[in-house]
OpenMM code with the backbone's topology and positions (N, CA, C; nanometers):
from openmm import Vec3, app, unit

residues = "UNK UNK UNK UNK UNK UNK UNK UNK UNK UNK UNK UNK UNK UNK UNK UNK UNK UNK UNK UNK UNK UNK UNK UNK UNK UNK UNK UNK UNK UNK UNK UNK UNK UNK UNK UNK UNK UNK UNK UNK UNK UNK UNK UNK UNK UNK UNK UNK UNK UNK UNK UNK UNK UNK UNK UNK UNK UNK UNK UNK UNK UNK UNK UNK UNK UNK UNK UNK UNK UNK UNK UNK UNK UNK UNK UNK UNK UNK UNK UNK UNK UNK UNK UNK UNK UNK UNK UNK UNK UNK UNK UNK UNK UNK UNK UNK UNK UNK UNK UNK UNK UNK UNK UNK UNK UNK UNK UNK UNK UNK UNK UNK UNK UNK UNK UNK UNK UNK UNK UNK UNK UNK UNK UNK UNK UNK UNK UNK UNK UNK UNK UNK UNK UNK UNK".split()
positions = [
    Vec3(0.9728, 0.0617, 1.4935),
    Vec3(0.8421, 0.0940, 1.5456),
    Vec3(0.8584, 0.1801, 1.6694),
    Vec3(0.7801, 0.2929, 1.6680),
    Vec3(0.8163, 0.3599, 1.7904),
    Vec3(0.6807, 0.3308, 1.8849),
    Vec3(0.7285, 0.2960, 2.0469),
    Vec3(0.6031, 0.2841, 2.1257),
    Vec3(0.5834, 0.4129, 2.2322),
    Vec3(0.5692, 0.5372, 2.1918),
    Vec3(0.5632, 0.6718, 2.1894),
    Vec3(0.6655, 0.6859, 2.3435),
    Vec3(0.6131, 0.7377, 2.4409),
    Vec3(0.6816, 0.8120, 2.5475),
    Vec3(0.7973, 0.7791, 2.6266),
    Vec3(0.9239, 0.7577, 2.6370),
    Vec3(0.9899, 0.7362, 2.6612),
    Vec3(1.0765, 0.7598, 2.7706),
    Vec3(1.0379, 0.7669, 2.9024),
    Vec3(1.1106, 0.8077, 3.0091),
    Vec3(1.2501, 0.8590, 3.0457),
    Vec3(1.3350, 0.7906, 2.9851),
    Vec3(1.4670, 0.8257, 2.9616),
    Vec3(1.5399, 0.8083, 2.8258),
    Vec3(1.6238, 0.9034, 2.8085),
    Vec3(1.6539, 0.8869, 2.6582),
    Vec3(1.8205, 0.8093, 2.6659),
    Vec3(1.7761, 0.6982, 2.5661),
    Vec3(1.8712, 0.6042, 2.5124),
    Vec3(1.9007, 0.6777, 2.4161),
    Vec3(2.0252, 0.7067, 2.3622),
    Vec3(2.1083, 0.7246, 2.2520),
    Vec3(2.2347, 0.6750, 2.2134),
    Vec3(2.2641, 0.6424, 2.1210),
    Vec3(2.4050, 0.5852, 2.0465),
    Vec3(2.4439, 0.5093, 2.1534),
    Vec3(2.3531, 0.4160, 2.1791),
    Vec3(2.4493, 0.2994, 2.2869),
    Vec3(2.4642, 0.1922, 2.1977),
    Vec3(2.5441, 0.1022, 2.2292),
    Vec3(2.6203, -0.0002, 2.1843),
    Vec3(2.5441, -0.1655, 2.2701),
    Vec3(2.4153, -0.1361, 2.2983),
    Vec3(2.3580, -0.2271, 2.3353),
    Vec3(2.2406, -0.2507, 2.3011),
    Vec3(2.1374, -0.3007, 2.3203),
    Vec3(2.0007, -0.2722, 2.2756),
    Vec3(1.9089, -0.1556, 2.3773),
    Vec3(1.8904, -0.1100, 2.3128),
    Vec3(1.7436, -0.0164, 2.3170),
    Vec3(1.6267, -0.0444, 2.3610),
    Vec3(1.5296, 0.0458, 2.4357),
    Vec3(1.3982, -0.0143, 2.4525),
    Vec3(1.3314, -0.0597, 2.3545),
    Vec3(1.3306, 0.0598, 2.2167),
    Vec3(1.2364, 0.0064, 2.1166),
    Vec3(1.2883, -0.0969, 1.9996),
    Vec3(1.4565, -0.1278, 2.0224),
    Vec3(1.4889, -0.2962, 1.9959),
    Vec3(1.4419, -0.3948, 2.0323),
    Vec3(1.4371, -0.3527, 2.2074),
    Vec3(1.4007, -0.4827, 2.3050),
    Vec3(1.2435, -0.5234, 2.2630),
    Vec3(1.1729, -0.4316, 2.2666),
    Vec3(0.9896, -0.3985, 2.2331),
    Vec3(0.9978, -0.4869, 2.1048),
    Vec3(1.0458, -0.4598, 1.9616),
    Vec3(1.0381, -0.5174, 1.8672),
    Vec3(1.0832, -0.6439, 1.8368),
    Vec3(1.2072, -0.6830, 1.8834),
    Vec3(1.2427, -0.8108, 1.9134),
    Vec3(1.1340, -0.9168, 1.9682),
    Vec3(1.1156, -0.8143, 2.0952),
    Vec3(0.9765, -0.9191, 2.1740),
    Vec3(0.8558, -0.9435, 2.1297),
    Vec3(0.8000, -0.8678, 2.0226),
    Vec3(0.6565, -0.8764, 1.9323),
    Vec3(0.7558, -0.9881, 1.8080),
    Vec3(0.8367, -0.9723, 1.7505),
    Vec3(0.9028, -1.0745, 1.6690),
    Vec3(0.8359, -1.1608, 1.6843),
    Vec3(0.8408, -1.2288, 1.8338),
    Vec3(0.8355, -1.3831, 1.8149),
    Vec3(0.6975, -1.3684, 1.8503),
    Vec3(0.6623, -1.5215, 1.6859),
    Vec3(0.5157, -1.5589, 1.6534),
    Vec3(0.4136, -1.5725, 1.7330),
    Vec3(0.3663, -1.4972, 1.7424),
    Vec3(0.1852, -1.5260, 1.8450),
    Vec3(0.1806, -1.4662, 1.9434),
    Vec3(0.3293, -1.3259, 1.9283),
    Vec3(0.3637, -1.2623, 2.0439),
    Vec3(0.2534, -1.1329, 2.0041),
    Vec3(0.2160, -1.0918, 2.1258),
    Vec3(0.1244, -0.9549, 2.1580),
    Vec3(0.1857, -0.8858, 2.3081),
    Vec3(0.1306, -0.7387, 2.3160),
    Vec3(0.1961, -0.6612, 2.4372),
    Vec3(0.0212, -0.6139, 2.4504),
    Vec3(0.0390, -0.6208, 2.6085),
    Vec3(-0.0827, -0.5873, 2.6622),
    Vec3(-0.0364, -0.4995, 2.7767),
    Vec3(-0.1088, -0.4164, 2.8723),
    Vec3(-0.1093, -0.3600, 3.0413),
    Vec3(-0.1993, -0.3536, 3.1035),
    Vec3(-0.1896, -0.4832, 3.1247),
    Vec3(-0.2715, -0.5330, 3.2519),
    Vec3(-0.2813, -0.4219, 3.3903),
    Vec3(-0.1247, -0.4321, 3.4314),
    Vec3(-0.1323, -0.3824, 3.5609),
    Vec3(-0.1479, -0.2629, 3.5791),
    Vec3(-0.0749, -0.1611, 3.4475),
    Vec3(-0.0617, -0.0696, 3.4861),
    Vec3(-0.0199, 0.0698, 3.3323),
    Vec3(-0.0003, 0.1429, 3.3087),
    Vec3(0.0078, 0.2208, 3.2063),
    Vec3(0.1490, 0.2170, 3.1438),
    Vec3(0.2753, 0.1331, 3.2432),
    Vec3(0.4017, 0.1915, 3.2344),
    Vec3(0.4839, 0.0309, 3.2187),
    Vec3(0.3835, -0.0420, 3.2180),
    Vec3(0.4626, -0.1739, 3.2434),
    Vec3(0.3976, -0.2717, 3.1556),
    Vec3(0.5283, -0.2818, 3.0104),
    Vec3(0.4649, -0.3365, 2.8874),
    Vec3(0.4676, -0.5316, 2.9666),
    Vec3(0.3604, -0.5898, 2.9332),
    Vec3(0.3798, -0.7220, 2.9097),
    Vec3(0.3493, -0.8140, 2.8010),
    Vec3(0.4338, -0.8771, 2.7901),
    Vec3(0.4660, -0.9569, 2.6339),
    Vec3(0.3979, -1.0725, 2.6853),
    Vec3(0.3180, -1.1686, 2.5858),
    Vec3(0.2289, -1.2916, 2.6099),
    Vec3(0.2485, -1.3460, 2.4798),
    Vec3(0.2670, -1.4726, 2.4220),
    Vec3(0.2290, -1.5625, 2.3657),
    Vec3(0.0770, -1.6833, 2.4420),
    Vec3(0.0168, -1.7150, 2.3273),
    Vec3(-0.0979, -1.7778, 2.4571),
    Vec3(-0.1606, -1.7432, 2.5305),
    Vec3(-0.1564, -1.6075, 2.5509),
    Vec3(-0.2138, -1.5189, 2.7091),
    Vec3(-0.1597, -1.5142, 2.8088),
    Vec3(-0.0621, -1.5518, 2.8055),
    Vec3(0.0728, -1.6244, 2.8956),
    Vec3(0.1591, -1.5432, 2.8712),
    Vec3(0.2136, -1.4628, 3.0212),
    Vec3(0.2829, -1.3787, 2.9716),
    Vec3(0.4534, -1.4551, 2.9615),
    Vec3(0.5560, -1.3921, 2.9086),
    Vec3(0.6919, -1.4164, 2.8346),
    Vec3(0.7423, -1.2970, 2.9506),
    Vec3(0.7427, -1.1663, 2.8804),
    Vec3(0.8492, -1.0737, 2.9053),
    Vec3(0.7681, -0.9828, 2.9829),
    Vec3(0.8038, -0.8968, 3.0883),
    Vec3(0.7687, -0.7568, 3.1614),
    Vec3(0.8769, -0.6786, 3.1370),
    Vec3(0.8207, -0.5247, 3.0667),
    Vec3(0.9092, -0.4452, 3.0298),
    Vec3(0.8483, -0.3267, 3.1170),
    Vec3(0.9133, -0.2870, 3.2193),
    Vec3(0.8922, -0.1185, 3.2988),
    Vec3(0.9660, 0.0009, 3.1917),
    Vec3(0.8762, 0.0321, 3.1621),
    Vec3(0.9080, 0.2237, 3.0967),
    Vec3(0.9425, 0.3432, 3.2381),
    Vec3(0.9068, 0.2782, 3.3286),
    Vec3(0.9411, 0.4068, 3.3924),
    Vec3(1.0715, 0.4035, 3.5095),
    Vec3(1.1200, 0.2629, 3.4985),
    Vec3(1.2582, 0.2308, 3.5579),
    Vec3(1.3546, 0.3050, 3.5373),
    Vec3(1.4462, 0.3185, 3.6060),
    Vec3(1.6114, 0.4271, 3.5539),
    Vec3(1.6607, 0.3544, 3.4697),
    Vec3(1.6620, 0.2401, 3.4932),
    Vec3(1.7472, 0.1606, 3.4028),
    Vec3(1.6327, 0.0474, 3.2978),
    Vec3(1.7060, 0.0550, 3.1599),
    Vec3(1.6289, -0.0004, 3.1397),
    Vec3(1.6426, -0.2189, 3.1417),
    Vec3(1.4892, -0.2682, 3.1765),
    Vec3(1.5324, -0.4135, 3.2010),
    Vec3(1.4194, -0.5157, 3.1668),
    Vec3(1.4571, -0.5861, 3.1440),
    Vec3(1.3079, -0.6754, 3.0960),
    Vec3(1.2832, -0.8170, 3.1604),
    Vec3(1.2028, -0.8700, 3.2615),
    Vec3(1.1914, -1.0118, 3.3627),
    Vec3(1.1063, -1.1036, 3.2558),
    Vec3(1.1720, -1.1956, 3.2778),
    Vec3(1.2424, -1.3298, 3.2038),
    Vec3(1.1519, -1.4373, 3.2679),
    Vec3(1.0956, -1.5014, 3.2180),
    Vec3(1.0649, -1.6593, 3.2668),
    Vec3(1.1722, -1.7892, 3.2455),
    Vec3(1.2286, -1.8349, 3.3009),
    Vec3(1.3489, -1.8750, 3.2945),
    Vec3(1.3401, -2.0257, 3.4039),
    Vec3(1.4057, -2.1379, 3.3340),
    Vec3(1.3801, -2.2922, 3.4231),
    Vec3(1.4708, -2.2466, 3.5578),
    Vec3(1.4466, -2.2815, 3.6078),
    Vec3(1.5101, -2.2183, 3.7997),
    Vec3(1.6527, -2.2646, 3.7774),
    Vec3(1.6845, -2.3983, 3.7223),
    Vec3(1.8655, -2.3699, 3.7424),
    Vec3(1.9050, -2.2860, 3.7055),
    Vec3(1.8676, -2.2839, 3.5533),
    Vec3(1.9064, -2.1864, 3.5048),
    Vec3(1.9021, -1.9977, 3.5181),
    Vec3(1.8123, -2.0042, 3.6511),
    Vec3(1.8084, -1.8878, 3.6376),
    Vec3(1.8260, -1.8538, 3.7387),
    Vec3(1.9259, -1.9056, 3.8591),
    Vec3(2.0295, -1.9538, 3.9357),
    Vec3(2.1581, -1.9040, 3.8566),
    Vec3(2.1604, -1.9851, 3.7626),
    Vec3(2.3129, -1.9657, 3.7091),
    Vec3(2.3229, -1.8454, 3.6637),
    Vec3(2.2358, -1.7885, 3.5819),
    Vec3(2.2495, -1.6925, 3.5138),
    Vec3(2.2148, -1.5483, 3.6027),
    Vec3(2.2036, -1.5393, 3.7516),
    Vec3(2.2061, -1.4357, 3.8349),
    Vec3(2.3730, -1.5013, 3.9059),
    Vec3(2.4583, -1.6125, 3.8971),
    Vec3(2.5724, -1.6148, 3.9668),
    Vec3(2.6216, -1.5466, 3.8526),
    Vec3(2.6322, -1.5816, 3.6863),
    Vec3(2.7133, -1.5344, 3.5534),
    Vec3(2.7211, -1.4085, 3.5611),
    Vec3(2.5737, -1.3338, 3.5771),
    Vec3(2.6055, -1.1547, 3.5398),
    Vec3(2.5370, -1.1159, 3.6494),
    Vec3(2.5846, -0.9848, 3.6917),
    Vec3(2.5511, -0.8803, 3.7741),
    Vec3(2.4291, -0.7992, 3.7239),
    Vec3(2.4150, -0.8689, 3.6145),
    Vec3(2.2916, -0.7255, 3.5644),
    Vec3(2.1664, -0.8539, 3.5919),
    Vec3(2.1728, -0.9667, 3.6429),
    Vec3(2.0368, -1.0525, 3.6594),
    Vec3(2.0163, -1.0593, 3.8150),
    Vec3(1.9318, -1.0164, 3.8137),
    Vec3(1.8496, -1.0432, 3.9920),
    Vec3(1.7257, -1.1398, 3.9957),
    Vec3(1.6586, -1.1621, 4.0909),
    Vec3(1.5751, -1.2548, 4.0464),
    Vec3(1.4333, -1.1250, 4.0326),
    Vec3(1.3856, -1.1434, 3.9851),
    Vec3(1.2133, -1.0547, 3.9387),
    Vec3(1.1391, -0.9988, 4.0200),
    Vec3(1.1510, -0.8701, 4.0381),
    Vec3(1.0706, -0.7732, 4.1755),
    Vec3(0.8871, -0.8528, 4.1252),
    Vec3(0.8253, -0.8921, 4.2176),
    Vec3(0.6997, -0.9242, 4.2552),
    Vec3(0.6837, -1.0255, 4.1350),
    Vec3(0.7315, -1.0773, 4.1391),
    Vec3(0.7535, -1.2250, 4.0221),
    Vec3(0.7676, -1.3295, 4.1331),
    Vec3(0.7245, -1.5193, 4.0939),
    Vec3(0.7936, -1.5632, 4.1943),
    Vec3(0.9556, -1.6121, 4.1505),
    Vec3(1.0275, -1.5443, 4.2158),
    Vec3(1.1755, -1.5332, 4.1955),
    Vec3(1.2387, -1.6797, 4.1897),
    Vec3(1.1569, -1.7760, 4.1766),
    Vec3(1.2418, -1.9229, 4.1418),
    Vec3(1.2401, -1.9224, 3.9832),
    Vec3(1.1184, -1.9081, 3.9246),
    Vec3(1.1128, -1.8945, 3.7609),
    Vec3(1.1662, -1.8135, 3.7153),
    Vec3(1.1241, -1.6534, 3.7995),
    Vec3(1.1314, -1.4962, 3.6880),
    Vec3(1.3115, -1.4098, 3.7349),
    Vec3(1.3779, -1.3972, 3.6157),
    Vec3(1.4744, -1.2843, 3.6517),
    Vec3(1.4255, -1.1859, 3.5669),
    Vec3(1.5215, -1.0828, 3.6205),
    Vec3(1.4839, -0.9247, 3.5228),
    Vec3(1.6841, -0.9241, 3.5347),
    Vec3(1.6403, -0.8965, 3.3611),
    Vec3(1.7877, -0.8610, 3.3313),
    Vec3(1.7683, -0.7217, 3.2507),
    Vec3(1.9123, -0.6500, 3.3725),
    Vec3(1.9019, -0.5031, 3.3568),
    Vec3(2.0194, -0.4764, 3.2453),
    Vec3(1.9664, -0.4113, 3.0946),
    Vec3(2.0322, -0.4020, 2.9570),
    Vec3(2.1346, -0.3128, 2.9806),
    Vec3(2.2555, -0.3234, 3.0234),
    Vec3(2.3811, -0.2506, 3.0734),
    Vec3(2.4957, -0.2845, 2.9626),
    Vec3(2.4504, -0.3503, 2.8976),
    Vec3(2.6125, -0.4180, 2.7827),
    Vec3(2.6793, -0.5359, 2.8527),
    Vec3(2.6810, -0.5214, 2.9545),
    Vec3(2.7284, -0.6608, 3.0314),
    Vec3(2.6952, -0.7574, 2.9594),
    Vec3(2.5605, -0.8270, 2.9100),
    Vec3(2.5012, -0.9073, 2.8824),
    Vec3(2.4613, -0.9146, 2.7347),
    Vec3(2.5812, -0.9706, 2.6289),
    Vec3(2.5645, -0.9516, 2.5154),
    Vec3(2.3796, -0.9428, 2.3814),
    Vec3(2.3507, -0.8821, 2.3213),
    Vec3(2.2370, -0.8550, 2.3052),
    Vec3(2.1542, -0.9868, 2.2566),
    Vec3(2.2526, -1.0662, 2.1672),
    Vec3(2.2144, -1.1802, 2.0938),
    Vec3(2.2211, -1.3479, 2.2176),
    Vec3(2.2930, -1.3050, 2.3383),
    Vec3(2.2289, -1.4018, 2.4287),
    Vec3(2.0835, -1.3091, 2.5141),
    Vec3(2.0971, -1.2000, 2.5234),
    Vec3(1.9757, -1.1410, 2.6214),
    Vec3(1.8477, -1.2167, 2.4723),
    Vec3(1.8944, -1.2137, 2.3761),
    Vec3(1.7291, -1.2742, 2.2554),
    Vec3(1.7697, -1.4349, 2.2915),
    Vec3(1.8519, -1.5037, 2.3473),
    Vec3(1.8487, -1.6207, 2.3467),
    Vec3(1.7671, -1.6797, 2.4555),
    Vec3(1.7607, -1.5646, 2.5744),
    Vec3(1.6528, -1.5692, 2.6977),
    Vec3(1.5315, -1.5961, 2.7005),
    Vec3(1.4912, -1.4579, 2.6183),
    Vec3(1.3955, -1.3775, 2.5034),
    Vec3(1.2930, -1.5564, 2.4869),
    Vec3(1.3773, -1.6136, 2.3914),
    Vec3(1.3236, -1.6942, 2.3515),
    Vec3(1.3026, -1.8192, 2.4412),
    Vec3(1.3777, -1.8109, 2.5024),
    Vec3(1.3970, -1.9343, 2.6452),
    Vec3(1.2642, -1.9258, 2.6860),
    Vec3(1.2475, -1.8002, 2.7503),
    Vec3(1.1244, -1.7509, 2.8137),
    Vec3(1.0041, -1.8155, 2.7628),
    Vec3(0.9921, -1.7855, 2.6061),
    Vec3(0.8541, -1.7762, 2.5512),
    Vec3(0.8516, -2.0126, 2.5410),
    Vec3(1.0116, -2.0254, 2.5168),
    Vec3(0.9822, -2.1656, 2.5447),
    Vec3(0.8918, -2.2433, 2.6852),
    Vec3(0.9619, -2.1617, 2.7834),
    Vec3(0.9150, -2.2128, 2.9461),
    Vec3(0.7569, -2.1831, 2.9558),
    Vec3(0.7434, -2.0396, 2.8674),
    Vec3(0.5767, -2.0380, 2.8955),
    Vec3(0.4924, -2.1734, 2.8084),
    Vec3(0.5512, -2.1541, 2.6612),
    Vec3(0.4830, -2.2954, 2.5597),
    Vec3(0.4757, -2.4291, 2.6469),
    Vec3(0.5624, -2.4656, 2.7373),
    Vec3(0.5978, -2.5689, 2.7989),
    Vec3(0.4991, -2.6320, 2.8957),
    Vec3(0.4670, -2.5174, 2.9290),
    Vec3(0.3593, -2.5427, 3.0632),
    Vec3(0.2071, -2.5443, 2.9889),
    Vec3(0.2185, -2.4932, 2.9159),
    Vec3(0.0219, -2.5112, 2.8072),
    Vec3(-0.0168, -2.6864, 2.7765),
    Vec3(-0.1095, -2.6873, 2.7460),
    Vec3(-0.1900, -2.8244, 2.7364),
    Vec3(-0.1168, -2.8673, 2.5982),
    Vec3(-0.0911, -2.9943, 2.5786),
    Vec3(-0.0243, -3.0290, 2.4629),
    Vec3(-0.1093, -3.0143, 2.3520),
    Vec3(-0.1954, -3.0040, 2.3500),
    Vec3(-0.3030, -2.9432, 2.1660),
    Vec3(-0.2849, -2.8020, 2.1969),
    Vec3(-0.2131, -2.7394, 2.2947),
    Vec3(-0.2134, -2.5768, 2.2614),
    Vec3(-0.0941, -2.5486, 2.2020),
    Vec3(-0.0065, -2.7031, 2.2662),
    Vec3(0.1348, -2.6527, 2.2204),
    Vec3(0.1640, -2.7192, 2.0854),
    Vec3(0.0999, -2.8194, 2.0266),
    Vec3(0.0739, -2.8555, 1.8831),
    Vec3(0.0286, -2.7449, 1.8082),
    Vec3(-0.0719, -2.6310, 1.8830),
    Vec3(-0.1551, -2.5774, 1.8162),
    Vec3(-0.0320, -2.4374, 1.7452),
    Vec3(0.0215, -2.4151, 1.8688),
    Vec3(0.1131, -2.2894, 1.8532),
    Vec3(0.2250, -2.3298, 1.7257),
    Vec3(0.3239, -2.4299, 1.8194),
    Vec3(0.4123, -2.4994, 1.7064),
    Vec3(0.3922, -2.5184, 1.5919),
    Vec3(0.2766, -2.5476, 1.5533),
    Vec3(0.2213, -2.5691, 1.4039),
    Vec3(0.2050, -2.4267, 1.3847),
    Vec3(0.1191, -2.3476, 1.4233),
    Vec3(0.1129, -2.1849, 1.3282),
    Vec3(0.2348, -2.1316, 1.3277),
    Vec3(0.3431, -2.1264, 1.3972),
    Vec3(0.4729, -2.0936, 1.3951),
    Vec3(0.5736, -2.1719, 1.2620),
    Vec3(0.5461, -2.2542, 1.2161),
    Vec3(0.5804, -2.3313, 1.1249),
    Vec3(0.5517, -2.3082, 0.9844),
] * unit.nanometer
topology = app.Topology()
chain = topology.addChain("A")
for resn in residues:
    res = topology.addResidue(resn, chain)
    for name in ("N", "CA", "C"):
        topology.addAtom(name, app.Element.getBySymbol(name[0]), res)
């Protein structure tokens, strides 16, 4: 799926891609991309709740994570490509910058972490409600 304009051009890399990362992130069930804030800064929601922030107009490309705070502690000591989330509150949110450092099939294991931490926090008939259409 292409999501048209592309700021910098990715080619023949050996990591994931924006419009991997984009498709991966609509993958998961009940997932939608909206821009709220702004024209350049995709956000991913399950629930209305957002999951993932993807900037198109960054040098690099990176996507901020909702993530349980140890863990997202540990996982800014593990790799150099995780900081904690520019204007996020940085105890929950990292942004991990897609450099190869960070193998692609754990960056979708995040991916999904994420969309868990958001399900987590919803009212339990929302999270029956989701779990069941996902099923």
């Amino acid at each position: 799926m292409s999501i048209g304009y592309l700021p910098y051009a990715i080619i023949n890399q050996e990591y994931m891609n924006i419009e991997e990362l984009y498709d991966y992130c609509l993958s998961i069930p009940g997932a939608e991309v909206t821009t709220p804030f702004d024209d350049v800064t995709l956000v991913m929601k399950v629930c209305d709740k957002m999951f993932a922030l993807i900037p198109l107009d960054a040098d690099r490309l990176s996507v901020a994570l909702k993530c349980e705070p140890e863990k997202a502690v540990r996982l800014r000591e593990e790799y150099r490509c995780v900081e904690p989330a520019f204007h996020m509150n940085k105890t929950y949110w990292n942004t991990i910058y897609i450099t190869g450092e960070m193998p692609d099939e754990e960056l979708k294991i995040w991916i999904r972490h994420s969309v868990e931490e958001v399900i987590k926090k919803l009212p339990k008939i929302k999270q029956k409600e989701y779990y069941g259409s996902v099923e």
